[in-house]
ROSE-4610 file (N, C-alpha, C; in Angstrom, 1 decimal, always signed):
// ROSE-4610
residu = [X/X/X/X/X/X/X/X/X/X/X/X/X/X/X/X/X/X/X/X/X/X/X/X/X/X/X/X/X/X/X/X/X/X/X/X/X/X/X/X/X/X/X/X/X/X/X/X/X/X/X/X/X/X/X/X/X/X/X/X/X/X/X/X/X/X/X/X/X/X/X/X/X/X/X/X/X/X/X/X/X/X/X/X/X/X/X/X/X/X/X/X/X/X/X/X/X/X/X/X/X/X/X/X/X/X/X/X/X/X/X/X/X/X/X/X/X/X/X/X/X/X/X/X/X/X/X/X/X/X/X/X/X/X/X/X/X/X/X/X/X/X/X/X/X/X/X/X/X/X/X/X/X/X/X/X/X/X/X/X/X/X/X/X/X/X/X/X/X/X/X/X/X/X/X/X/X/X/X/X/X/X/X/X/X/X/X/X/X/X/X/X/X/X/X/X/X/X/X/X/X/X/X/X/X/X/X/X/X/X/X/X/X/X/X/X/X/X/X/X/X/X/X/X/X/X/X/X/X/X/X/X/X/X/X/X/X/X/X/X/X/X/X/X/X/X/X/X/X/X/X/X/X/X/X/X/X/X/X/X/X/X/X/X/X/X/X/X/X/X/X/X/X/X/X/X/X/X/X/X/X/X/X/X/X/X/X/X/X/X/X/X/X/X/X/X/X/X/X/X/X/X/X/X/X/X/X/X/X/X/X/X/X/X/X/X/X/X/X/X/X/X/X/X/X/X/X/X/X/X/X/X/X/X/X/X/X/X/X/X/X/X/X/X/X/X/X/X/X/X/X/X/X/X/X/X/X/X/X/X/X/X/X/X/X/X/X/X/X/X/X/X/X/X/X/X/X/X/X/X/X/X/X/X/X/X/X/X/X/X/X/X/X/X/X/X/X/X/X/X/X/X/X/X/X/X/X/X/X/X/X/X/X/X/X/X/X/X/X/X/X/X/X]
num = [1/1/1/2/2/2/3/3/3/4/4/4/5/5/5/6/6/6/7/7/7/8/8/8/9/9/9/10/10/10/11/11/11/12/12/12/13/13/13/14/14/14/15/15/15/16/16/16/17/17/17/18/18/18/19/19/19/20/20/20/21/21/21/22/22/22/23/23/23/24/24/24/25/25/25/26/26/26/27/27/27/28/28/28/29/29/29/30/30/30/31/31/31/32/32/32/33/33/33/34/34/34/35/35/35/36/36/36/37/37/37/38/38/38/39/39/39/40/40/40/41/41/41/42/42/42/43/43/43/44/44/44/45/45/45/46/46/46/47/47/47/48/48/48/49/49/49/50/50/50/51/51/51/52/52/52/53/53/53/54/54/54/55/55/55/56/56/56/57/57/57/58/58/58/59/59/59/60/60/60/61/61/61/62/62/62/63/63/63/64/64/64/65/65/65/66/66/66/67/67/67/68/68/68/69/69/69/70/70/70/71/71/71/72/72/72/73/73/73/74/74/74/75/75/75/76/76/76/77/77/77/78/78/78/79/79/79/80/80/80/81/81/81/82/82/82/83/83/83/84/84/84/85/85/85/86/86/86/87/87/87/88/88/88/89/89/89/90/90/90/91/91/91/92/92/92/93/93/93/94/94/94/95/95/95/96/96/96/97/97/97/98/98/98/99/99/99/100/100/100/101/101/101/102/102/102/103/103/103/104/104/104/105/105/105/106/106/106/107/107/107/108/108/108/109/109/109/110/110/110/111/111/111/112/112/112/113/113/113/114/114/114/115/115/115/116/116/116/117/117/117/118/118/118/119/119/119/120/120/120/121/121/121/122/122/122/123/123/123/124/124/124/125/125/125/126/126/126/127/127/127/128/128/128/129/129/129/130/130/130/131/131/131/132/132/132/133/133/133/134/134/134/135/135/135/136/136/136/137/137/137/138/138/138/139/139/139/140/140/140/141/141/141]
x = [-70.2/-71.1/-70.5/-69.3/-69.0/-68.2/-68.2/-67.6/-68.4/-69.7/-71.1/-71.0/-70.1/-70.2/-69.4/-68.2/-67.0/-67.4/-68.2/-68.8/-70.2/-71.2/-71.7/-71.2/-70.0/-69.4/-69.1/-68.2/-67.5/-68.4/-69.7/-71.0/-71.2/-71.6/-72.4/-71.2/-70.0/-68.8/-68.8/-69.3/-69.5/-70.7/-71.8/-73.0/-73.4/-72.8/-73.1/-73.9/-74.1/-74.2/-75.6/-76.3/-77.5/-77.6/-76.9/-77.5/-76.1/-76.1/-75.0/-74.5/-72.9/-72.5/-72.8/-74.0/-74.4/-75.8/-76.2/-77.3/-76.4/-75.7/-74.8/-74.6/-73.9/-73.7/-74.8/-75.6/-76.9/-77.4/-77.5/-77.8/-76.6/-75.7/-74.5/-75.1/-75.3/-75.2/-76.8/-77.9/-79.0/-79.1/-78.0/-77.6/-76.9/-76.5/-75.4/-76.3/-77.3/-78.1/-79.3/-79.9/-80.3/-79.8/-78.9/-77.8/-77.8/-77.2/-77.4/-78.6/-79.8/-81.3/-81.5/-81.1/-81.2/-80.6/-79.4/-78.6/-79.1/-79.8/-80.3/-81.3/-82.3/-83.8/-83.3/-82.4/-81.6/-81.5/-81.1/-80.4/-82.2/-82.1/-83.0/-83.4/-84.6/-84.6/-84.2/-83.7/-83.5/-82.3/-81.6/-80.1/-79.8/-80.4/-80.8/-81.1/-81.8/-82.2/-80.6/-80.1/-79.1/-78.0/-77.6/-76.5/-76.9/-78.3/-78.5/-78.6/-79.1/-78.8/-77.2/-76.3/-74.4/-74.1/-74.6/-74.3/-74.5/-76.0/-76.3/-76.0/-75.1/-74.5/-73.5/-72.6/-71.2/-71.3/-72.4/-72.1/-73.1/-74.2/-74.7/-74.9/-74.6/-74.6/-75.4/-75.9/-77.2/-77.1/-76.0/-75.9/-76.3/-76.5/-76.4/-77.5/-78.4/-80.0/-80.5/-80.4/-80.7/-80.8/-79.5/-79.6/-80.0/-80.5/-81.5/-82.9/-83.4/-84.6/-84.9/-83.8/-84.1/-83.8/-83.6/-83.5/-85.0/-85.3/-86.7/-87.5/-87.4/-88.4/-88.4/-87.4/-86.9/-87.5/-87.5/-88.1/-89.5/-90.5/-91.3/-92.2/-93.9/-94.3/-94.2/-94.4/-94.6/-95.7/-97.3/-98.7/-98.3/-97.8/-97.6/-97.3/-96.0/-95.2/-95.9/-96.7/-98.2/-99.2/-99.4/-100.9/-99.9/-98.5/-98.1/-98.1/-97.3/-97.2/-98.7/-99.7/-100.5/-101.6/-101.2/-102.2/-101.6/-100.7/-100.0/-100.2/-101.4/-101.6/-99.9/-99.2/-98.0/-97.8/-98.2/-97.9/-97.4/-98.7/-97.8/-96.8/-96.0/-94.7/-93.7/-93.9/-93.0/-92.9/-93.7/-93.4/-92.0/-91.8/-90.1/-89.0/-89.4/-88.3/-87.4/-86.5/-85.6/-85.5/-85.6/-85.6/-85.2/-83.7/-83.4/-83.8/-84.6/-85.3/-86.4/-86.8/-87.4/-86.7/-87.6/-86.7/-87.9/-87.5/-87.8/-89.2/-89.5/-90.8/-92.0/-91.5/-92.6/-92.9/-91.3/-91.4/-92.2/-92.6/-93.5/-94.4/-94.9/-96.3/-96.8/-96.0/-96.2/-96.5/-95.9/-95.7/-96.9/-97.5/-98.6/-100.1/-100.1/-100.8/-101.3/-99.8/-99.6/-100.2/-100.0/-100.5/-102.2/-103.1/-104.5/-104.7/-104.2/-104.7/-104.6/-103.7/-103.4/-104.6/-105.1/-106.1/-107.7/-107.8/-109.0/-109.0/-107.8/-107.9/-108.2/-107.7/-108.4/-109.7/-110.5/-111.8/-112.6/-111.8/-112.3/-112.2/-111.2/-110.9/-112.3/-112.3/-113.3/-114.8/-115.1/-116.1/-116.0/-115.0/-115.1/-115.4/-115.7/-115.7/-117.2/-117.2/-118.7/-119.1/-120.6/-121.2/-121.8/-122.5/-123.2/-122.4/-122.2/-121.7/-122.3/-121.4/-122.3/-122.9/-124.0/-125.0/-125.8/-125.9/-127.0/-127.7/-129.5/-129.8/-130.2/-129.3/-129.2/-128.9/-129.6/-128.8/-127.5/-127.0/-126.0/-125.7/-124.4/-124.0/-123.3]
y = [-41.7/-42.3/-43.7/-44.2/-45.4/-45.3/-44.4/-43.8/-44.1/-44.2/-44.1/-45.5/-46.3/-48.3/-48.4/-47.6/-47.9/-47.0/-46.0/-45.3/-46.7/-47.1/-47.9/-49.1/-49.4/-50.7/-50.2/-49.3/-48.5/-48.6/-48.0/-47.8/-49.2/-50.0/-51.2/-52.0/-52.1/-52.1/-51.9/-50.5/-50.5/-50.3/-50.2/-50.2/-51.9/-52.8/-53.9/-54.4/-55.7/-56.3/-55.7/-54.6/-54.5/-55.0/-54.7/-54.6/-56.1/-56.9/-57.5/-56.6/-57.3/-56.6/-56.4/-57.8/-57.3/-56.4/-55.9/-55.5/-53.8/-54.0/-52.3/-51.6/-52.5/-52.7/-52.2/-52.7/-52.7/-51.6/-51.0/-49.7/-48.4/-48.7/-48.1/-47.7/-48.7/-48.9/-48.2/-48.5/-47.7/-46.1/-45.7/-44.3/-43.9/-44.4/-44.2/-43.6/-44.7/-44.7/-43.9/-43.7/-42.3/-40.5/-40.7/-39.7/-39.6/-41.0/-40.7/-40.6/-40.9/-40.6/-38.9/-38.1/-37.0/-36.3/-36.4/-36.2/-36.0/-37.2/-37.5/-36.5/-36.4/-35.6/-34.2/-33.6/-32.6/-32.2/-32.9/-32.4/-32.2/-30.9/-31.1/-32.0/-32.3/-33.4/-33.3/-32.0/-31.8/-32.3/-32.0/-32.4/-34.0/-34.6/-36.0/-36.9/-35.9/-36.6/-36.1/-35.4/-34.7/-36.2/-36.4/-37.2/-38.7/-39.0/-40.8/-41.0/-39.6/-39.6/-40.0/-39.1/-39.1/-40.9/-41.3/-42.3/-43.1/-43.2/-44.5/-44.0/-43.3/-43.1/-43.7/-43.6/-43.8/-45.9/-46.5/-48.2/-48.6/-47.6/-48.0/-47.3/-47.9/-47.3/-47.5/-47.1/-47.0/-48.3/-48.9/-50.5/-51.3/-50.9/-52.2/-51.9/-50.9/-50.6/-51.3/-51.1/-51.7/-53.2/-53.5/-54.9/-55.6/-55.3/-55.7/-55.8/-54.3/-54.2/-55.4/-56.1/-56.8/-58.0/-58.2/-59.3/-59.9/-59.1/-58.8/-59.3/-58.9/-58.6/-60.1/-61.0/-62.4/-63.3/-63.2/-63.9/-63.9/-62.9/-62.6/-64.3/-64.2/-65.3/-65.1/-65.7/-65.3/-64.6/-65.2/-64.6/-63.1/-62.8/-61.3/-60.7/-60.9/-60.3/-60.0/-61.2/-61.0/-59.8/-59.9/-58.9/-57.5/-57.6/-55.8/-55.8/-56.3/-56.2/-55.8/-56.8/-56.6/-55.3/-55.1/-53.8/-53.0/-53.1/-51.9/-51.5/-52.6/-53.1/-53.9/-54.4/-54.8/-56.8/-56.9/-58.3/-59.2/-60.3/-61.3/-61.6/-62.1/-62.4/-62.1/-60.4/-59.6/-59.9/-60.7/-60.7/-61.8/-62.5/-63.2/-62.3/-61.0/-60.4/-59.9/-60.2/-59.4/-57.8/-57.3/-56.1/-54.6/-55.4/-54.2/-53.9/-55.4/-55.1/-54.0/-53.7/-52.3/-51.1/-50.6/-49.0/-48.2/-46.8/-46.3/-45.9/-45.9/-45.2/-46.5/-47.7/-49.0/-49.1/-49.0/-49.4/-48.1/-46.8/-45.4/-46.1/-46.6/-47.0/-48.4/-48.7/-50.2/-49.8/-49.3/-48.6/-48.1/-47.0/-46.0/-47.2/-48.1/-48.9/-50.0/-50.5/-51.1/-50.3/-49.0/-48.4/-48.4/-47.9/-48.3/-49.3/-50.3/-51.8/-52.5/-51.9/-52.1/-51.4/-50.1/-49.1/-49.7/-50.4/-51.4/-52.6/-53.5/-54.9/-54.6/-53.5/-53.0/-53.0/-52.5/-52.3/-53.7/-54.4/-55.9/-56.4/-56.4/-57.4/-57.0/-55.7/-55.1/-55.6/-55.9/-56.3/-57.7/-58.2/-59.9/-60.3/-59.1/-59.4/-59.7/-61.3/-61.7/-62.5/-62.4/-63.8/-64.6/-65.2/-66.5/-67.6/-68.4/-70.2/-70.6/-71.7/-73.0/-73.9/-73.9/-75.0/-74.0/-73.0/-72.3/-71.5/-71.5/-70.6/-68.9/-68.6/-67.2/-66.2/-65.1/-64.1/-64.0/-63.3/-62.3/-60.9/-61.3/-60.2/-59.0]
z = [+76.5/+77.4/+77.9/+77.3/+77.6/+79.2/+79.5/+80.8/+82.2/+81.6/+82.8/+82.8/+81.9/+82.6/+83.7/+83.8/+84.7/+85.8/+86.1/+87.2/+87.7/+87.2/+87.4/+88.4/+87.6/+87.9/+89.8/+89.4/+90.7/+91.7/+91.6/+92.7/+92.9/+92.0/+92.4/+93.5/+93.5/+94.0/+95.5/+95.8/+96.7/+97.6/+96.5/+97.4/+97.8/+97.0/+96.9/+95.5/+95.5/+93.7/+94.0/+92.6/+92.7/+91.6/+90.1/+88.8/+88.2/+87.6/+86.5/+85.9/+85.8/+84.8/+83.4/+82.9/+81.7/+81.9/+83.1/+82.9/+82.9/+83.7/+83.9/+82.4/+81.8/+80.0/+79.3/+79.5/+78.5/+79.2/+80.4/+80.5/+80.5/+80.1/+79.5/+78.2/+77.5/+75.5/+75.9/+76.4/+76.3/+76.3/+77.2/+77.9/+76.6/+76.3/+74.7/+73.4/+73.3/+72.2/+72.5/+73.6/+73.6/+73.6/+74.0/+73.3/+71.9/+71.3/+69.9/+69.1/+69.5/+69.1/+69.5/+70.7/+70.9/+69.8/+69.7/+68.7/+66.8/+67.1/+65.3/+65.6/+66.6/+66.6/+66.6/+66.9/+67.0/+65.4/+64.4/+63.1/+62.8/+61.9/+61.1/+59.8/+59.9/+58.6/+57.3/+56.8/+55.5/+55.3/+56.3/+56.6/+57.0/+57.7/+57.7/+56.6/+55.7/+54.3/+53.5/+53.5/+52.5/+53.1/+54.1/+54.8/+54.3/+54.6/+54.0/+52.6/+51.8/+50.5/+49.9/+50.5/+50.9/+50.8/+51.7/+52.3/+51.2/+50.7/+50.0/+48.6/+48.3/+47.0/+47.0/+48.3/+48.5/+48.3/+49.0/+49.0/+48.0/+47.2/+46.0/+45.0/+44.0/+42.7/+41.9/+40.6/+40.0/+39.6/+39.1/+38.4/+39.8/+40.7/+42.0/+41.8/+42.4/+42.1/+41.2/+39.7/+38.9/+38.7/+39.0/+39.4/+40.4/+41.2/+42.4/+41.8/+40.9/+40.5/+39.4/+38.7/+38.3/+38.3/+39.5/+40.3/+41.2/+41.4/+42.2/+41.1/+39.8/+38.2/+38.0/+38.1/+37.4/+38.4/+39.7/+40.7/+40.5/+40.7/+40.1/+39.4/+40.6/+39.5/+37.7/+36.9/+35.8/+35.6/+36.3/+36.3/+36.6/+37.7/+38.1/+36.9/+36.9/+35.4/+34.1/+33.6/+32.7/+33.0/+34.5/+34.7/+34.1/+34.6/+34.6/+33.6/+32.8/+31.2/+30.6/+30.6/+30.2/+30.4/+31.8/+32.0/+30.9/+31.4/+29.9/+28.7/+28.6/+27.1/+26.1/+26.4/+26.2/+26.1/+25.2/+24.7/+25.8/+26.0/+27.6/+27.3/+25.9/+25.5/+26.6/+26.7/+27.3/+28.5/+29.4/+31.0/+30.8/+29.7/+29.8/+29.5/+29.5/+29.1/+30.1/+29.9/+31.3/+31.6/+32.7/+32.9/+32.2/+31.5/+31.0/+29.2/+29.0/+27.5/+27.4/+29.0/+28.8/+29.0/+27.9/+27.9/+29.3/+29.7/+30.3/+30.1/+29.1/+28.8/+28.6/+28.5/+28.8/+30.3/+31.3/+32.3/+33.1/+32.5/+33.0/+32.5/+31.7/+31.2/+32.5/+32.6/+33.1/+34.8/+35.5/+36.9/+36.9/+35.7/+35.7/+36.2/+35.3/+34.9/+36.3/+36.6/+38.2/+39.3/+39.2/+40.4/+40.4/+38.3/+39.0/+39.6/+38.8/+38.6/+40.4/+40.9/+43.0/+43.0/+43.0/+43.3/+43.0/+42.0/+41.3/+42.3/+42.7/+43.3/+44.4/+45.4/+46.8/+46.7/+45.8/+45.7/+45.7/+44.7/+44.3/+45.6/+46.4/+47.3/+48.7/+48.6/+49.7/+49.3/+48.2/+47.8/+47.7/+48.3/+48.0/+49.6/+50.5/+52.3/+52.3/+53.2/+53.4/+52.5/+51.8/+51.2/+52.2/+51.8/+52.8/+52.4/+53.6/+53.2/+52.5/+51.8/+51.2/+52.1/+51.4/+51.8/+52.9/+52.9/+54.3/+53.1/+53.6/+52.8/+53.5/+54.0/+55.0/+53.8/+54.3/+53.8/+53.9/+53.0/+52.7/+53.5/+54.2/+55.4/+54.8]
């Protein structure tokens, strides 16, 4: 497609200046990238999923994952770190522990636990919508 800039160029040449050359460009690279969107909507998704899987094996590895995951874990207020642990029933101690002091089967307990506990605070928070001001004696909306 990079071919349709120097046809562009050629016309505008001689019909006279209609478009810039950076506008000729950017509707070059547009003409390009829709090609290559036809292209991706073309593969089926199974195959799309099979290729970015390929991909993100080849520039990450389970130790970089891991170490991001627990990189994210360390940043982490401490409060946060506490609620997860704790939903778990898991000693607040533990929210200083670094990521890989958990074994697999705390960090299933802990995830399980994190997902009610998100599922419960939606509810809390929908129920926290409204109240009357202070100082007015109005109902409650």
């Amino acid at each position: 497609m990079r071919h349709l800039a120097h046809e562009l160029v050629a016309v505008a040449a001689v019909a006279g200046p209609q478009l810039t050359k950076q506008e000729l460009e950017t509707k070059a690279f547009l003409a390009e990238m829709d090609a290559v969107c036809a292209q991706i909507n073309a593969t089926p998704r199974e195959v799309r999923m099979e290729r970015a899987a390929a991909v993100l094996a080849t520039i990450a590895t389970p130790a970089d994952v891991e170490a991001v995951r627990a990189a994210y874990w360390m940043r982490l207020p401490m409060a946060a770190r506490m609620v997860a642990v704790m939903s778990a029933r898991m000693p607040k101690e533990r929210a200083s522990d670094a990521l890989c002091k958990f074994d697999a089967l705390e960090r299933g307990r802990i995830w399980c636990e994190v997902a009610k506990l998100r599922a419960n605070l939606e509810v809390v928070q929908k129920c926290m919508n409204g109240g009357r001001m202070p100082g007015t004696t109005g109902k409650a909306h």
